[in-house]
C-alpha positions in Angstrom: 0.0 0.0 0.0 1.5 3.1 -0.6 1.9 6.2 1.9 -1.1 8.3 0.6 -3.1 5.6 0.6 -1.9 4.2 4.3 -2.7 8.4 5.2 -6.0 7.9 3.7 -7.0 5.3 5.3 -5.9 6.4 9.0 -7.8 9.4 8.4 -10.8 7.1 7.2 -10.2 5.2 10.5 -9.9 8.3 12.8 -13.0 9.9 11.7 -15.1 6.5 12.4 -13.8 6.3 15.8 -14.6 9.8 16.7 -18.0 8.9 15.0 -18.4 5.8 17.0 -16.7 8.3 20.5 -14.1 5.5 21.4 -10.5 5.8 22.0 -7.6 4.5 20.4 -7.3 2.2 23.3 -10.7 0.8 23.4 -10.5 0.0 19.4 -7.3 -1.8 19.6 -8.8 -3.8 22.4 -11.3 -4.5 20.7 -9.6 -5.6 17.3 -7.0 -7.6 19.4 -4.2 -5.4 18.6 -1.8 -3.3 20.5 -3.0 0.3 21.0 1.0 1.7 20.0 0.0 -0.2 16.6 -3.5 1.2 16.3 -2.3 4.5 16.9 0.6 4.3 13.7 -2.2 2.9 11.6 -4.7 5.9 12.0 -1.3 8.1 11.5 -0.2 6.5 7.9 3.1 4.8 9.1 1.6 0.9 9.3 0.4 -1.2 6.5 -2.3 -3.7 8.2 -3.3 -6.9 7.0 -6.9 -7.6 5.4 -6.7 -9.6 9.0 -6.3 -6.5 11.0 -8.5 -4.3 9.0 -11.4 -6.7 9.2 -10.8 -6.7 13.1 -10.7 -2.9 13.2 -13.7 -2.5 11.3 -15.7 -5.1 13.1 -14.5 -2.9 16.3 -15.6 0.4 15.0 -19.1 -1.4 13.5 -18.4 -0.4 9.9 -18.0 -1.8 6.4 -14.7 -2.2 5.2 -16.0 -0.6 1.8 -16.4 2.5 3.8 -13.2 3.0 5.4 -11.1 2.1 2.0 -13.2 4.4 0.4 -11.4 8.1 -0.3 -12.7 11.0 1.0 -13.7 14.0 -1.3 -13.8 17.2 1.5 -12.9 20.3 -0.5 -10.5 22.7 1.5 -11.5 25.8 3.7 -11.4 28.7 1.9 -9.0 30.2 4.4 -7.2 26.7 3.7 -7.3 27.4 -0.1 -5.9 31.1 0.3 -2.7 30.1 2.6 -1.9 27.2 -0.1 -2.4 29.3 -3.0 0.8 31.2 -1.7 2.4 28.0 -1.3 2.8 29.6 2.6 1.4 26.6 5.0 2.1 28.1 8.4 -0.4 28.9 10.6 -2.8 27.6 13.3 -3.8 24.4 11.4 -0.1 23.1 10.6 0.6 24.0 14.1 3.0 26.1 13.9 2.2 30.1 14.4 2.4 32.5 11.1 5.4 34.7 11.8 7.5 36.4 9.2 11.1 34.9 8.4 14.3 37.1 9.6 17.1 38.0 7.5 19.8 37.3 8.4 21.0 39.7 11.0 18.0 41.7 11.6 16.1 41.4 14.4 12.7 41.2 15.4 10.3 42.9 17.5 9.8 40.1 19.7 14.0 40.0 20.1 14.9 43.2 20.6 13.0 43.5 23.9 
């Protein structure tokens, strides 16, 4: 499986268990898997088997066909705008929007 698919997926996984209000924990324990591995699926960096998937999704009380499924949200329009300018700071990459320095100048914030 490759990564934007594994990404996919995790997010696909995520927003059932918000859905279905259960933890990482409880799913895992309920799929028979360790909650460290749970938790690397829903982020993209695991490839389960069909095994483990069908486990999950038995867990969470959906159809497979559902979670493998991609997602078509359209952006935020404040999303849009920040990505147009190819800037992605700000409050959803979680890092704040500050100006870059030049070298040697300071900034407000410094010179205090």
């Amino acid at each position: 499986m490759t990564k934007t698919l594994r990404r996919r997926l995790g997010k696909n996984l995520k927003e059932a268990r918000l859905r279905a209000g259960m933890t990482q924990v409880e799913v895992a324990d309920k799929a028979g898997i360790h909650p460290n591995y749970y938790a690397r699926i829903e982020r993209g960096e695991a490839n389960p088997s069909q095994e483990i998937l069908y486990g999950i999704t038995k867990a969470l009380k959906v159809k497979s066909s559902k979670i493998q499924k991609p997602k078509l949200k359209l952006a935020l329009p404040e999303e849009r705008q920040r990505y147009r300018h190819g800037c992605r700071r700000g409050p959803s990459s979680g890092h704040p929007a500050r100006p870059r320095e030049r070298h040697g100048q300071r900034t407000q914030r410094q010179s205090r």
